[in-house]
C-alpha positions, 0 to 999 in steps of 0.5 A, spaced: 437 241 285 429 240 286 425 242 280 422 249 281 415 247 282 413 254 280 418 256 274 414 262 270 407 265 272 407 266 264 402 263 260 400 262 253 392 263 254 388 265 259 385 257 259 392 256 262 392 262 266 386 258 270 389 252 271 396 255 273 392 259 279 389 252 281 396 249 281 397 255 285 392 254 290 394 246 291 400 248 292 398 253 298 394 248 302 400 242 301 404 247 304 400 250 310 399 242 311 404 238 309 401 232 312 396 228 307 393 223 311 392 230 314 390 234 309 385 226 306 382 225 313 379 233 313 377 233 305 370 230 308 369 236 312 370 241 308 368 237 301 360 238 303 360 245 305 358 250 301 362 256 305 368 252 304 367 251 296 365 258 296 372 260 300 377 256 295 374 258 289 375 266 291 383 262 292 383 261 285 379 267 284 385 270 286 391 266 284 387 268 277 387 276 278 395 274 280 396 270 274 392 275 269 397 281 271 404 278 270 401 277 263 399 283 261 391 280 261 394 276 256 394 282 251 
């Protein structure tokens, strides 16, 4: 059986809470595409585009909120 790419949404501190919501917005755009030839040929299209980098970080932003909940806001 595979590892679980994703065991727990516990996190010790919120620094890691962060950086398990870009994990978790990786994840999301390796499975929407799956191909990375794919996934490289587009990078120059959306690296360069303010809108693009304002969208994926409003992802994370929300991966974050996510993470932040199921820990209690790290009481």
């Amino acid at each position: 059986m595979a590892e679980p790419y994703l065991p727990t949404l516990i996190t010790a501190d919120p620094e890691a809470g962060f950086q398990l919501a870009i994990k978790m917005s990786r994840l999301g755009v390796k499975f929407t595409q799956p191909s990375a030839e794919i996934r490289a040929k587009l990078r120059p299209i959306y690296e360069e585009s303010a809108d693009s980098l304002i969208w994926s970080s409003q992802v994370v932003a929300t991966n974050f909120q996510t993470v932040a909940q199921a820990n209690n806001f790290w009481r």
